[in-house]
PyMOL Python script that loads the backbone (N, CA, C, O; Angstrom):
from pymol import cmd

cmd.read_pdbstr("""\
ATOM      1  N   UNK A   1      55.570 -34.860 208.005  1.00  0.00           N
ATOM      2  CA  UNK A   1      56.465 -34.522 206.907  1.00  0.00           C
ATOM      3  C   UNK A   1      57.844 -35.097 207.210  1.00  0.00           C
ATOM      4  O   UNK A   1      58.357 -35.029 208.326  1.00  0.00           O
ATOM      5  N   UNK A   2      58.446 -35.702 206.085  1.00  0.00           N
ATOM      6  CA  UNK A   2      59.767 -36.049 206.236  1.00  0.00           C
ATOM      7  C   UNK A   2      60.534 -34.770 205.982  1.00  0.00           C
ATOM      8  O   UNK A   2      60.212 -33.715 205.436  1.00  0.00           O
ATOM      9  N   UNK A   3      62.177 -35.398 206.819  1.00  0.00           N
ATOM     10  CA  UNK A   3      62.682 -34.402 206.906  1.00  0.00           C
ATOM     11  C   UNK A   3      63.858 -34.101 205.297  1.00  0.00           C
ATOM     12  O   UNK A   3      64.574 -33.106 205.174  1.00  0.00           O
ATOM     13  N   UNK A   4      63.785 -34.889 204.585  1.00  0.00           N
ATOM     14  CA  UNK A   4      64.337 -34.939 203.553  1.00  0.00           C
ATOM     15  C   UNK A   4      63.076 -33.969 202.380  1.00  0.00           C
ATOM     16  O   UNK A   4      63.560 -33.521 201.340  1.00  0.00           O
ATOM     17  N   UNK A   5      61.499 -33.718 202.662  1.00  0.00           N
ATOM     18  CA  UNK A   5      60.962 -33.221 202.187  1.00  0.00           C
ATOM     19  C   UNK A   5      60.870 -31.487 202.452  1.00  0.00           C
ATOM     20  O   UNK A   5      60.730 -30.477 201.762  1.00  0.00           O
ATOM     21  N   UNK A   6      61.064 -31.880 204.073  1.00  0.00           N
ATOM     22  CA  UNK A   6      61.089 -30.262 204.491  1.00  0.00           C
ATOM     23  C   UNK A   6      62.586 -29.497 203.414  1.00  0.00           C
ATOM     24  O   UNK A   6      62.593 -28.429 202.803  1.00  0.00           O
ATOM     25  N   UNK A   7      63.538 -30.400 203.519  1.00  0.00           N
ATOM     26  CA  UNK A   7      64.672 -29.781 202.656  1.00  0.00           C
ATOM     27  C   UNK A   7      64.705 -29.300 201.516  1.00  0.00           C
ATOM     28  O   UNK A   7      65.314 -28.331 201.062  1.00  0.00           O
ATOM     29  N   UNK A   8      63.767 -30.289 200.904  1.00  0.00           N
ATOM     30  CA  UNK A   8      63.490 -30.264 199.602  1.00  0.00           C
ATOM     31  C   UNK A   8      62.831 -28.700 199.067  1.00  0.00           C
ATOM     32  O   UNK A   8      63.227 -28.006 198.130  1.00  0.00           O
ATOM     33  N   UNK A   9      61.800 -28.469 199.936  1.00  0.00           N
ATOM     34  CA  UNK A   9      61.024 -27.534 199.596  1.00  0.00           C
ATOM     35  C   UNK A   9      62.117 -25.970 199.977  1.00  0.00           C
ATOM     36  O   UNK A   9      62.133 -24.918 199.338  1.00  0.00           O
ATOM     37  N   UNK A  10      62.898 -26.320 201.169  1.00  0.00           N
ATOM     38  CA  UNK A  10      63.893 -25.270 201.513  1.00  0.00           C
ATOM     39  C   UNK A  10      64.693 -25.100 200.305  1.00  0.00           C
ATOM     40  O   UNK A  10      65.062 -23.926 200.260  1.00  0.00           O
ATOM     41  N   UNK A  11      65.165 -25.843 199.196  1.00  0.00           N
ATOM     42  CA  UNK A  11      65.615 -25.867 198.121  1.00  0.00           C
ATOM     43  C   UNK A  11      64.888 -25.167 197.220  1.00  0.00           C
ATOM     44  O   UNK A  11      65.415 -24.293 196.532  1.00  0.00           O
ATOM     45  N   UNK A  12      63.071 -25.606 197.094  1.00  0.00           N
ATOM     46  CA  UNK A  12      62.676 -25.237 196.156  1.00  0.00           C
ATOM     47  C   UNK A  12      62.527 -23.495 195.961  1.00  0.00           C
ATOM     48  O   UNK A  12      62.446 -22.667 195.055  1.00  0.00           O
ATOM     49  N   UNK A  13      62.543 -23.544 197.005  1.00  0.00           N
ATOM     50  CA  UNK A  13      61.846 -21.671 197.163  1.00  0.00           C
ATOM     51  C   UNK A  13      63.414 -21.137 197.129  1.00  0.00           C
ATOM     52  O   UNK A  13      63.503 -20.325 196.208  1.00  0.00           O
ATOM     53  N   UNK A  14      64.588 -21.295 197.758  1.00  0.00           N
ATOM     54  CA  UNK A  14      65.662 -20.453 197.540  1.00  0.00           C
ATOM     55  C   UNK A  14      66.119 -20.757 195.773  1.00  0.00           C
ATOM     56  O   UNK A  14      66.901 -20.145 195.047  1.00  0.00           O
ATOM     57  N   UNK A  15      65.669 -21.381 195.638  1.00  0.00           N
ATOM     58  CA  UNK A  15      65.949 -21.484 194.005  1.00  0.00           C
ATOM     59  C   UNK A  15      65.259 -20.830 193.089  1.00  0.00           C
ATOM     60  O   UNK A  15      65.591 -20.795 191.904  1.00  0.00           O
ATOM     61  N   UNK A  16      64.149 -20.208 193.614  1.00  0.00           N
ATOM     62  CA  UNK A  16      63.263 -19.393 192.755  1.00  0.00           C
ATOM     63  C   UNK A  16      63.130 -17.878 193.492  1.00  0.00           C
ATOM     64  O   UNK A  16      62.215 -17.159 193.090  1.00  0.00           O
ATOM     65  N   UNK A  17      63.940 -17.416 194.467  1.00  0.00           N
ATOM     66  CA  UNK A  17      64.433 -16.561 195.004  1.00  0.00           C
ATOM     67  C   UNK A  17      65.582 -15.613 194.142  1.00  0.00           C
ATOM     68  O   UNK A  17      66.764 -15.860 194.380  1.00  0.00           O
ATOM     69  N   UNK A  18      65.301 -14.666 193.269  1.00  0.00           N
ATOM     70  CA  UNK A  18      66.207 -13.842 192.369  1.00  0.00           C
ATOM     71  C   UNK A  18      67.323 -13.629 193.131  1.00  0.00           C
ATOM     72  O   UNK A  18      68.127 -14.542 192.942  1.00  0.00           O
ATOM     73  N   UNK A  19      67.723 -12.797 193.928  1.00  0.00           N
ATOM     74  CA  UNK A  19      68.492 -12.514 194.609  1.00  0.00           C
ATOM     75  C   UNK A  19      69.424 -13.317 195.573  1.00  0.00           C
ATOM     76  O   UNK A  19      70.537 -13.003 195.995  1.00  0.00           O
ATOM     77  N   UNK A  20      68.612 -14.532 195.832  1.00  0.00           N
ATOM     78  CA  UNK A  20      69.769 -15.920 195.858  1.00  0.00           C
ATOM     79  C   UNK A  20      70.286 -16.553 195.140  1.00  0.00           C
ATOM     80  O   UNK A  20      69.572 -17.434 194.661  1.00  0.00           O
ATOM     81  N   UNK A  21      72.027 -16.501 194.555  1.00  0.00           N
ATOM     82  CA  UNK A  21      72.740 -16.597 193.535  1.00  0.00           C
ATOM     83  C   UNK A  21      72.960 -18.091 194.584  1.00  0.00           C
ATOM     84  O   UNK A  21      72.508 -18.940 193.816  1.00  0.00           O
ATOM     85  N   UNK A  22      73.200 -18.527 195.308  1.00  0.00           N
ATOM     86  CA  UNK A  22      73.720 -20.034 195.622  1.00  0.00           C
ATOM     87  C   UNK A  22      73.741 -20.670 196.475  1.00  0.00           C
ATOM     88  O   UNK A  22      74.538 -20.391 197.371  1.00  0.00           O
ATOM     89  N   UNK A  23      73.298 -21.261 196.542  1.00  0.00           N
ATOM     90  CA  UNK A  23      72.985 -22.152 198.475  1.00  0.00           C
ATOM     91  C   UNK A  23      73.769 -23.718 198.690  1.00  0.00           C
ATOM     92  O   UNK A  23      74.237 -24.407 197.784  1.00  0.00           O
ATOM     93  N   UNK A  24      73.754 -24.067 200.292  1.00  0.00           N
ATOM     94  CA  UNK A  24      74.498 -25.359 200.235  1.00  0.00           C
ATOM     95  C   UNK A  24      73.529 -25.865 201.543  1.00  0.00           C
ATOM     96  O   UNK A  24      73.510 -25.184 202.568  1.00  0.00           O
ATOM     97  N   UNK A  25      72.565 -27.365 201.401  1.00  0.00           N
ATOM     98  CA  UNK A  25      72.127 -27.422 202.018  1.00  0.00           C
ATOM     99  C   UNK A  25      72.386 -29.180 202.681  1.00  0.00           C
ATOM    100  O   UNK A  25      72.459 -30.185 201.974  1.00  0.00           O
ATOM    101  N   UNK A  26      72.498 -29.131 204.378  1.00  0.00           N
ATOM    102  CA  UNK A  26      72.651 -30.816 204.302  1.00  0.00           C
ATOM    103  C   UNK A  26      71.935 -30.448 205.148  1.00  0.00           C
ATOM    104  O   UNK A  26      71.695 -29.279 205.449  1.00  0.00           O
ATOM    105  N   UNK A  27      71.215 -32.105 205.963  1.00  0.00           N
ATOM    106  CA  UNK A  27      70.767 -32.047 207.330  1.00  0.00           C
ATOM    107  C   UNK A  27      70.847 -33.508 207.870  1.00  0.00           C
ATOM    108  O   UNK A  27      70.782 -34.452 207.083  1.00  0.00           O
ATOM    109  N   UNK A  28      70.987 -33.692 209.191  1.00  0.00           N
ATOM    110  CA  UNK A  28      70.667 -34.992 209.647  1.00  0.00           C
ATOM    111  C   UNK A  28      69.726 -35.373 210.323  1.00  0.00           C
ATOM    112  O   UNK A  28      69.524 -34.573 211.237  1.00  0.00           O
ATOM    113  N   UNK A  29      68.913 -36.363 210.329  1.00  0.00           N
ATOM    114  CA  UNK A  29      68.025 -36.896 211.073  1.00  0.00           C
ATOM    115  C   UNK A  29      68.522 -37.400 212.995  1.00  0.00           C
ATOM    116  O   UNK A  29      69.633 -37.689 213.441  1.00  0.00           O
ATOM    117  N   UNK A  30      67.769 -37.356 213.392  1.00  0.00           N
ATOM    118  CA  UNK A  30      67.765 -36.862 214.610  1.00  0.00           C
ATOM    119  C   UNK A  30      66.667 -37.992 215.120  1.00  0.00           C
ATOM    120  O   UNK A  30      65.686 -37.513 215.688  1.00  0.00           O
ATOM    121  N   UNK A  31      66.718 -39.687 214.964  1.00  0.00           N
ATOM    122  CA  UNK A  31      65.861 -40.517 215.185  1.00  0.00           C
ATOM    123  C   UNK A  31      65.256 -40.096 216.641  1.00  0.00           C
ATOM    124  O   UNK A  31      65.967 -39.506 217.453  1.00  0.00           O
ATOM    125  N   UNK A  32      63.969 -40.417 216.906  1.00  0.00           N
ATOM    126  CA  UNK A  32      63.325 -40.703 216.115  1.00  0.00           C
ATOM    127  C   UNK A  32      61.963 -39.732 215.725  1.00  0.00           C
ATOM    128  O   UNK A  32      60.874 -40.134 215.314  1.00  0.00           O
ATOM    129  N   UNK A  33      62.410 -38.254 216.003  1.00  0.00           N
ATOM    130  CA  UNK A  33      60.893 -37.317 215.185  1.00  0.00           C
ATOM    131  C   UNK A  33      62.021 -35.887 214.840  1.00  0.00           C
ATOM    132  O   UNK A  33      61.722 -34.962 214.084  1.00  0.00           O
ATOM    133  N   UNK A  34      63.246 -36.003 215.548  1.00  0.00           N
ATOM    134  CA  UNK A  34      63.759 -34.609 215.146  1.00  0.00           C
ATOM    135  C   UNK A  34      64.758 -34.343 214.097  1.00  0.00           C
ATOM    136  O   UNK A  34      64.968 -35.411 213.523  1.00  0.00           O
ATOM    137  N   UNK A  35      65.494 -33.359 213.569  1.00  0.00           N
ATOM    138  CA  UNK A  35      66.544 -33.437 212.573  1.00  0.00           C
ATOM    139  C   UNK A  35      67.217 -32.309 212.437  1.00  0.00           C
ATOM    140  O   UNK A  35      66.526 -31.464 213.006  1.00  0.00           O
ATOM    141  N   UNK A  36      68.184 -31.796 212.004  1.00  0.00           N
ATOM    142  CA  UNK A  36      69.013 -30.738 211.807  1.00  0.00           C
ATOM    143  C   UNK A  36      69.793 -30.142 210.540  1.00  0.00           C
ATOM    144  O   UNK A  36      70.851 -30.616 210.128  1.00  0.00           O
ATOM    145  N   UNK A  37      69.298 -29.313 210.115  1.00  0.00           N
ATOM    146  CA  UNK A  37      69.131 -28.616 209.085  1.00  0.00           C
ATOM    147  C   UNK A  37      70.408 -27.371 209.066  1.00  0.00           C
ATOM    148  O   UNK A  37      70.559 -26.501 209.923  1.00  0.00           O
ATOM    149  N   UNK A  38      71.018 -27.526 208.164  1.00  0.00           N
ATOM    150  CA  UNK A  38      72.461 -26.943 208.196  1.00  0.00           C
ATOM    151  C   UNK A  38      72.450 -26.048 206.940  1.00  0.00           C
ATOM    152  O   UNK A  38      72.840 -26.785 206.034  1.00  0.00           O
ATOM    153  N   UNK A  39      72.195 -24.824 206.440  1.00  0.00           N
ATOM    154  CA  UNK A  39      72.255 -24.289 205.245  1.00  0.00           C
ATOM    155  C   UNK A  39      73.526 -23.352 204.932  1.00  0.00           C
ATOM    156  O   UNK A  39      74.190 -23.288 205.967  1.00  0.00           O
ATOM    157  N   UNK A  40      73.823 -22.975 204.415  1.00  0.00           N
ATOM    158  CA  UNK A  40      74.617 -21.444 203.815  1.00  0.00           C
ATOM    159  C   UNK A  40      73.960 -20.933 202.417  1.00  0.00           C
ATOM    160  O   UNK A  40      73.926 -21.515 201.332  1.00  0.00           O
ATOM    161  N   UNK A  41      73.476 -19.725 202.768  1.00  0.00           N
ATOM    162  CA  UNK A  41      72.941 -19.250 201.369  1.00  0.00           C
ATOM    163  C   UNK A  41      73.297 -17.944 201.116  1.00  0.00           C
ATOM    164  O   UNK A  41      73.101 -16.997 201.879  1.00  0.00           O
ATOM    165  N   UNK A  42      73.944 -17.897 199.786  1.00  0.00           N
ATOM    166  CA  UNK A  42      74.696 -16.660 198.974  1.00  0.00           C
ATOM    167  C   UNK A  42      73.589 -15.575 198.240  1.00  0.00           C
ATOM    168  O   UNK A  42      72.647 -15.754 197.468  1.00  0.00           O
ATOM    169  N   UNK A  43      74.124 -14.489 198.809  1.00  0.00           N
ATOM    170  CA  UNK A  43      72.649 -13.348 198.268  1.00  0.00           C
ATOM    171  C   UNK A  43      73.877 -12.426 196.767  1.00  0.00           C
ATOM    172  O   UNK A  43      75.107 -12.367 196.737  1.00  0.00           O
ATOM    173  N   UNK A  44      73.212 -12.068 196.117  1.00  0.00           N
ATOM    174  CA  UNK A  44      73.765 -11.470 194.880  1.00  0.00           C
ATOM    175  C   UNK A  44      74.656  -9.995 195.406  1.00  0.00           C
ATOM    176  O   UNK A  44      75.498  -9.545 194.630  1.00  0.00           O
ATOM    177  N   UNK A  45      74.469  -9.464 196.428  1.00  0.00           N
ATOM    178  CA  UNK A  45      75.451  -8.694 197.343  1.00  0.00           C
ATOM    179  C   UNK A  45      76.748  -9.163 197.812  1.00  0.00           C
ATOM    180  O   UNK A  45      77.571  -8.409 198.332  1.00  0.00           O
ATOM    181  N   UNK A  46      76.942 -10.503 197.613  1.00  0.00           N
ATOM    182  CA  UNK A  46      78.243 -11.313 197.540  1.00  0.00           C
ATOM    183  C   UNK A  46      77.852 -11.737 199.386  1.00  0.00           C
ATOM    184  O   UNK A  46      78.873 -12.082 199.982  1.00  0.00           O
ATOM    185  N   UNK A  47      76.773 -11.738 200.121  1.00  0.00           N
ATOM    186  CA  UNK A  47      77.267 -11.486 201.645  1.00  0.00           C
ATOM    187  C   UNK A  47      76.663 -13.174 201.740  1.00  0.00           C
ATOM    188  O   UNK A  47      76.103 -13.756 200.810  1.00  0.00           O
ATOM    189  N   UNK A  48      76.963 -13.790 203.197  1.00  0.00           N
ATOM    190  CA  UNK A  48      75.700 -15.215 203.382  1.00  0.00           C
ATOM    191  C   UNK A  48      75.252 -14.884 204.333  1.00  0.00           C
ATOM    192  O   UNK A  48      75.454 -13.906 205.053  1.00  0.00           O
ATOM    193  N   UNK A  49      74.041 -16.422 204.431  1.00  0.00           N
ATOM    194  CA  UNK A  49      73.806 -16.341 205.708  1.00  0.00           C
ATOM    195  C   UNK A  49      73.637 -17.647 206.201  1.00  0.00           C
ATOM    196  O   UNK A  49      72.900 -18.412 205.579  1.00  0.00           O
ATOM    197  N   UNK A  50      74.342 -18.106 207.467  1.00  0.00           N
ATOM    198  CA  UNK A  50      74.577 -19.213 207.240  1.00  0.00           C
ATOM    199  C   UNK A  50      73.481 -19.769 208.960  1.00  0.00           C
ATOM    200  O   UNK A  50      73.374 -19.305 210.095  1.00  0.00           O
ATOM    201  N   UNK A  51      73.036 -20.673 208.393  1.00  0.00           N
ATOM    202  CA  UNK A  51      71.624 -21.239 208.946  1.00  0.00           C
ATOM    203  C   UNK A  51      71.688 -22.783 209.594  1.00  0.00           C
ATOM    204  O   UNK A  51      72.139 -23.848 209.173  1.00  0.00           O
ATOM    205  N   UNK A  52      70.801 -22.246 211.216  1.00  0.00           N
ATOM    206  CA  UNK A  52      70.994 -23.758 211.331  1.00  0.00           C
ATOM    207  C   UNK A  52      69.842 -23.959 212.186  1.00  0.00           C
ATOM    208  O   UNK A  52      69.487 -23.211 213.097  1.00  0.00           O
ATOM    209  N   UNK A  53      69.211 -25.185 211.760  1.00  0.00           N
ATOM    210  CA  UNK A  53      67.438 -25.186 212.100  1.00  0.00           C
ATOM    211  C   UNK A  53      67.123 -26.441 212.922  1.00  0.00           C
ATOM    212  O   UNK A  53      66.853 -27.503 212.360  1.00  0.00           O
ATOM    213  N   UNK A  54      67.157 -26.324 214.148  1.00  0.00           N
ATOM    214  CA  UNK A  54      66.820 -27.877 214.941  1.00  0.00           C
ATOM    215  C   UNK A  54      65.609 -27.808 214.545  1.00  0.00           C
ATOM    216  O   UNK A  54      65.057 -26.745 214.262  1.00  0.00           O
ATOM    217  N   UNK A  55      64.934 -29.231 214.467  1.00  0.00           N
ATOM    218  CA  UNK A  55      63.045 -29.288 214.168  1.00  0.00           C
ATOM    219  C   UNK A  55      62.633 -30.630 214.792  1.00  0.00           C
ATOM    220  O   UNK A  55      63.392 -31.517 215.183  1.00  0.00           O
ATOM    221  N   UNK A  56      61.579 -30.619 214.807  1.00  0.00           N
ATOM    222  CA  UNK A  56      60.782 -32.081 215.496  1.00  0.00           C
ATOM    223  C   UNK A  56      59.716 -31.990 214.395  1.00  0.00           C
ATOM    224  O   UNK A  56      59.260 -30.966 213.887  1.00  0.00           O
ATOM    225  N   UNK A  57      59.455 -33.095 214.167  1.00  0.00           N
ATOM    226  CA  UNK A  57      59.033 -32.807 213.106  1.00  0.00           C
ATOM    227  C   UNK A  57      57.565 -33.975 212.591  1.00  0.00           C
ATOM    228  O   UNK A  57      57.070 -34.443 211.565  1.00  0.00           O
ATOM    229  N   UNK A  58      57.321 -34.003 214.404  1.00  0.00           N
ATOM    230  CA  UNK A  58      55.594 -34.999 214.090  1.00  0.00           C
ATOM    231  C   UNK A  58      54.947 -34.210 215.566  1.00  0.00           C
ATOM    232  O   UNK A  58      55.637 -34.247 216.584  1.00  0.00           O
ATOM    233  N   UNK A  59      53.918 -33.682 215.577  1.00  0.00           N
ATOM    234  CA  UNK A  59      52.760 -34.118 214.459  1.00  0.00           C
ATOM    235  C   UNK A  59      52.991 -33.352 213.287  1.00  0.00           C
ATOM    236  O   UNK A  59      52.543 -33.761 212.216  1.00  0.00           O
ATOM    237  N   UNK A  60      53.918 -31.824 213.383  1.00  0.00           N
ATOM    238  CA  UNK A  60      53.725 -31.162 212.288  1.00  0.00           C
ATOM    239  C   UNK A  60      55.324 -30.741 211.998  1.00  0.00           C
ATOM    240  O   UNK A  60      56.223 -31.377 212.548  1.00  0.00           O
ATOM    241  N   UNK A  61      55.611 -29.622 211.091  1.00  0.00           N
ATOM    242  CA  UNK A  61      57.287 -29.228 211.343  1.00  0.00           C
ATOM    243  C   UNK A  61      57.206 -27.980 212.463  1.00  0.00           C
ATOM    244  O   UNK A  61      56.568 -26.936 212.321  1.00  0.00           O
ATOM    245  N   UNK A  62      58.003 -28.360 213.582  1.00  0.00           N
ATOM    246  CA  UNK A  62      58.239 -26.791 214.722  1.00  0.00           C
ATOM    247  C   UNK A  62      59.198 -26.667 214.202  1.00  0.00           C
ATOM    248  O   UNK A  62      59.513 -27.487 213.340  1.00  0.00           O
ATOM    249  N   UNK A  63      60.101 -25.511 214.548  1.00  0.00           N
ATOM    250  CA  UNK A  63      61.310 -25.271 215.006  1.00  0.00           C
ATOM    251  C   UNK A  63      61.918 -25.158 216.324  1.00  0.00           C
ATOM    252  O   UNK A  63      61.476 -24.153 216.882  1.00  0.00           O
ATOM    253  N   UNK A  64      62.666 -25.721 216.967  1.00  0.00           N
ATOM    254  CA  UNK A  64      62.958 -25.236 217.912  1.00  0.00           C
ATOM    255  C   UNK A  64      63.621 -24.759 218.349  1.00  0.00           C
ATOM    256  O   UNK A  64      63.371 -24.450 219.514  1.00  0.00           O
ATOM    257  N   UNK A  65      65.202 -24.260 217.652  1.00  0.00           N
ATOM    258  CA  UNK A  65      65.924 -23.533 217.628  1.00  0.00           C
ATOM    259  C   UNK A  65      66.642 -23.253 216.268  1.00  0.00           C
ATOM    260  O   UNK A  65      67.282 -24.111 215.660  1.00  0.00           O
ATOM    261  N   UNK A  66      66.404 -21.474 215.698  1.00  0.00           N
ATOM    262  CA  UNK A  66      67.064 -21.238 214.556  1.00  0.00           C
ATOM    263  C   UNK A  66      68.078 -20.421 215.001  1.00  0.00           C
ATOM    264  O   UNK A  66      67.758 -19.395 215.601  1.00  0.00           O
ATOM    265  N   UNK A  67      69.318 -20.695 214.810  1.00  0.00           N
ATOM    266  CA  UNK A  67      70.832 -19.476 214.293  1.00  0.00           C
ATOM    267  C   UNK A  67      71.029 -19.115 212.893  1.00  0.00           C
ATOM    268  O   UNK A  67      71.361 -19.850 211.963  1.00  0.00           O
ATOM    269  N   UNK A  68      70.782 -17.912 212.892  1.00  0.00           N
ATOM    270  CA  UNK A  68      71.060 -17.591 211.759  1.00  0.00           C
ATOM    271  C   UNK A  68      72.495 -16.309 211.911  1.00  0.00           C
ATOM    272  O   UNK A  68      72.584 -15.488 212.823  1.00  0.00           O
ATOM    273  N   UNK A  69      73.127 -16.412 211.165  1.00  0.00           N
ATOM    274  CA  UNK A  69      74.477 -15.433 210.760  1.00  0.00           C
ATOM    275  C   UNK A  69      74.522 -15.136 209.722  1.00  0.00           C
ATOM    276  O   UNK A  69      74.547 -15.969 208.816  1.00  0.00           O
ATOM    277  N   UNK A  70      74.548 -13.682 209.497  1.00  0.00           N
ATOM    278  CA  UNK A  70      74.736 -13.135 208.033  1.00  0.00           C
ATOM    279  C   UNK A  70      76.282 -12.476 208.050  1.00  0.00           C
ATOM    280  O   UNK A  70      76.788 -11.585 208.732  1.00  0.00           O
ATOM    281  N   UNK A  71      76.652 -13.104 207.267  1.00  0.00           N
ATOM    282  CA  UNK A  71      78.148 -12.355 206.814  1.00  0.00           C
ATOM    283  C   UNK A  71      78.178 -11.857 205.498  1.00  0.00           C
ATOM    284  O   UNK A  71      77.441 -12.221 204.582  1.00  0.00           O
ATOM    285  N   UNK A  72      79.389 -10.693 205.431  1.00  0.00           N
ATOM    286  CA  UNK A  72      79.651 -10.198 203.732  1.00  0.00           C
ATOM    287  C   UNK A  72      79.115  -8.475 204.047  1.00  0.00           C
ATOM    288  O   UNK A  72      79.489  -7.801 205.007  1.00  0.00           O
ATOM    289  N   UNK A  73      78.400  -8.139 203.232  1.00  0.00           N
ATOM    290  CA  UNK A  73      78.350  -6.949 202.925  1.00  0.00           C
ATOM    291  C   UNK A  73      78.008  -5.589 204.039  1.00  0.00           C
ATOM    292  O   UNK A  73      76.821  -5.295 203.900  1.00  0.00           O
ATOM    293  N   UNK A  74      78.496  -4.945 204.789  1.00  0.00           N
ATOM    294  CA  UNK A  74      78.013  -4.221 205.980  1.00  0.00           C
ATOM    295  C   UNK A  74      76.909  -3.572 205.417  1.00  0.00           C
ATOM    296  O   UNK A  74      76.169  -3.224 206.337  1.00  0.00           O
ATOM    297  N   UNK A  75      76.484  -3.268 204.389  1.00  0.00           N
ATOM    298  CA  UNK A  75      74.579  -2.664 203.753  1.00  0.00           C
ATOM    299  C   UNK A  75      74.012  -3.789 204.427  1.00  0.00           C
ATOM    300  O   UNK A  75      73.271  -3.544 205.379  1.00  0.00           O
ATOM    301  N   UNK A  76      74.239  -5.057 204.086  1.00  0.00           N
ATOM    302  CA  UNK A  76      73.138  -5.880 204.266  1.00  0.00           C
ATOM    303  C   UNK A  76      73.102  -6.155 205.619  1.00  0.00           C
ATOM    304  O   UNK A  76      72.011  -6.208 206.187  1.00  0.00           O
ATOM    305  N   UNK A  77      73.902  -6.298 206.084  1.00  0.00           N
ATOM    306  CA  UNK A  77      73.756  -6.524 207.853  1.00  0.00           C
ATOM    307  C   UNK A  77      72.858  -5.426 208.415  1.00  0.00           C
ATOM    308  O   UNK A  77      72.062  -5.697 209.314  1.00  0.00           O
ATOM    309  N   UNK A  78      72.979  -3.984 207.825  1.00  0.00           N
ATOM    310  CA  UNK A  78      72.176  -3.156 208.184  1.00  0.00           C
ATOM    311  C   UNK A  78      71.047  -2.944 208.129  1.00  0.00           C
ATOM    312  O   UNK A  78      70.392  -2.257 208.912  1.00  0.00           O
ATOM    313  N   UNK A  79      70.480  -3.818 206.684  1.00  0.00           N
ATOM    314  CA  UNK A  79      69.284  -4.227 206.629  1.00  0.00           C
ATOM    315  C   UNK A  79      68.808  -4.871 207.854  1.00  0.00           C
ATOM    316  O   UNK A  79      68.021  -4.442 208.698  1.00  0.00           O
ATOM    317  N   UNK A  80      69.451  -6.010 207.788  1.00  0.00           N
ATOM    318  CA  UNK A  80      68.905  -7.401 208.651  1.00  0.00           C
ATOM    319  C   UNK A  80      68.686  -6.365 209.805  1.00  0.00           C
ATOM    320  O   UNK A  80      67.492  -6.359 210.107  1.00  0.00           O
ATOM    321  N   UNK A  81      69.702  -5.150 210.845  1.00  0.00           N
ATOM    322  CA  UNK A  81      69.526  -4.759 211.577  1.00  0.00           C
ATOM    323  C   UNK A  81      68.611  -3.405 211.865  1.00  0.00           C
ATOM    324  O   UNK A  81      68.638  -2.742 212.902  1.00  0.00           O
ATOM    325  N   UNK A  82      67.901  -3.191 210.848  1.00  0.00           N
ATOM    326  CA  UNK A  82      66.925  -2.259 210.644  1.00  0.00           C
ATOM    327  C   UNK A  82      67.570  -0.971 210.453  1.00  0.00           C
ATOM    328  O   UNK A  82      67.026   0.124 210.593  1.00  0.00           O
ATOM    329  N   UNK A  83      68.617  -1.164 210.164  1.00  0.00           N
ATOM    330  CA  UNK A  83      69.803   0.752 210.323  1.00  0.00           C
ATOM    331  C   UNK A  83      70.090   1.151 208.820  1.00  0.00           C
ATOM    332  O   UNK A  83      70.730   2.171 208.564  1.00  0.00           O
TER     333      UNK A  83
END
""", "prot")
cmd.dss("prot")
cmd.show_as("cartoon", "prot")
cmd.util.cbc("prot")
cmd.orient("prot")
């Protein structure tokens, strides 16, 4: 899979996600199998979460390291933190 496709589809599904009012997505390629995937995505709670996805990405897509940070609303952090 290309890595401009993996994005694509990261697009397609937060776009059909109700509760995601707005996302911003780039990434760079990482010649020659890996790439880096940079998101921020806005939840209708006003809070984000802002995302960042190293991948290799033959034979199949791994991940090999995700950060994720949620900022904005202290409910939702509490979610994310099971409280």
């Amino acid at each position: 899979m290309l890595l401009k496709d993996y994005v694509a589809s990261l697009e397609r599904l937060l776009s059909s996600t109700p509760f995601v009012t707005g996302t911003s997505l780039s990434y760079e390629e990482r010649p020659p199998i890996a790439g880096l995937v940079k998101a921020t995505i806005t939840f209708s709670d006003g809070s984000q979460l802002d995302l960042r996805e190293f991948l290799i990405l033959e034979p199949g897509v791994q991940t090999l390291l995700s950060l994720p940070l949620r900022t904005g609303s202290a409910s939702a952090q509490r979610c994310l933190l099971g409280g």
